[in-house]
C-alpha positions as semicolon CSV with decimal commas, in nm:
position;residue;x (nm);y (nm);z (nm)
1;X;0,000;0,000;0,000
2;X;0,107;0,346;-0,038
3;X;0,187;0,589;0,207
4;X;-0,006;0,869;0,207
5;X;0,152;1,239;0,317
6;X;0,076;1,354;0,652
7;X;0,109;1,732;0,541
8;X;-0,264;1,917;0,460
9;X;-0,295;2,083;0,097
10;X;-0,347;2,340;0,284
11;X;-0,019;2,362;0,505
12;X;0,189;2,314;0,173
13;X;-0,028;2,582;0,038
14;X;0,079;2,794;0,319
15;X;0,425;2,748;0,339
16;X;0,434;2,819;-0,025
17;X;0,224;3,161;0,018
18;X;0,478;3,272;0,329
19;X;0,784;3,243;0,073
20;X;0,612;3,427;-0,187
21;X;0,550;3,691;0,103
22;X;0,905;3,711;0,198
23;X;1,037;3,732;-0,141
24;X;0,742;4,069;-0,201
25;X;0,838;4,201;0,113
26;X;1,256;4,152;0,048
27;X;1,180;4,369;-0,281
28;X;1,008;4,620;-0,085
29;X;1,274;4,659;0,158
30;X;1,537;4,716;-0,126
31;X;1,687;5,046;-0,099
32;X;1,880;5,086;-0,398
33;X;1,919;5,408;-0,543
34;X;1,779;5,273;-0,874
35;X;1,424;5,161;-0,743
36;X;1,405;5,511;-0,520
37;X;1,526;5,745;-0,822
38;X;1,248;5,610;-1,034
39;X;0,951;5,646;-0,797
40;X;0,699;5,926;-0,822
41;X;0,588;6,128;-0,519
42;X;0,348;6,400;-0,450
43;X;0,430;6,759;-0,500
44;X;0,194;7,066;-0,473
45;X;0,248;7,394;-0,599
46;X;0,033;7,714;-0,563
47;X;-0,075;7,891;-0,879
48;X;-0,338;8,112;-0,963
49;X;-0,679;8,018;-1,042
50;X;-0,638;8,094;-1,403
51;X;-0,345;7,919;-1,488
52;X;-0,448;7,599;-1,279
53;X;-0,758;7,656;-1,575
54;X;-0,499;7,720;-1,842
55;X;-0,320;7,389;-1,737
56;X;-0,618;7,170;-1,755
57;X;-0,751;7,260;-2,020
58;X;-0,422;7,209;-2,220
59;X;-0,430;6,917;-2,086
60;X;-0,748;6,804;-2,183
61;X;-0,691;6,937;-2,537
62;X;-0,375;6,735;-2,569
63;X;-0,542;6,436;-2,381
64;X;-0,254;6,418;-2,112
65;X;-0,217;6,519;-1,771
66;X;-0,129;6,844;-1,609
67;X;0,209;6,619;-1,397
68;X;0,287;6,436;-1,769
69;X;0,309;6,830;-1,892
70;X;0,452;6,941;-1,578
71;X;0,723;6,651;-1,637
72;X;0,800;6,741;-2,010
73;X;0,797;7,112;-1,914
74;X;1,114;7,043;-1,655
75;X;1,264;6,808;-1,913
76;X;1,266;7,105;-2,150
77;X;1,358;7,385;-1,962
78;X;1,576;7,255;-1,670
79;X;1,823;7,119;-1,843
């Protein structure tokens, strides 16, 4: 007869989810300069009322975002 395994689907399921978890978590944790130069983060500015208008609706006309032309703005001019 065979022997059947003593370990639960579900315990080898487990295991197998808590490795997956450590490997996310590992990348997370990374603090190379490479993953933290290419993240985005929040920045607010203060502008008039009419140019926060201007800049959306530029936006909307080119079907981008006011941060996208915010981004190739600084890519143009700050060289």
């Amino acid at each position: 007869m065979a022997v059947k395994n003593k370990e639960s689907i579900f315990s080898v399921d487990a295991v197998k989810r808590q490795k997956e978890q450590e490997q996310m978590e590992k990348k997370l944790s990374k603090t190379n300069t490479e993953e933290v130069s290419g993240r985005k983060v929040p920045m607010n500015i203060t502008l008039p009322v009419e140019y926060k208008e201007k800049l959306q609706a530029y936006a909307k006309e080119k079907h981008l975002s006011a941060s996208i032309l915010i981004q190739m703005w600084i890519d143009e001019h700050c060289v």
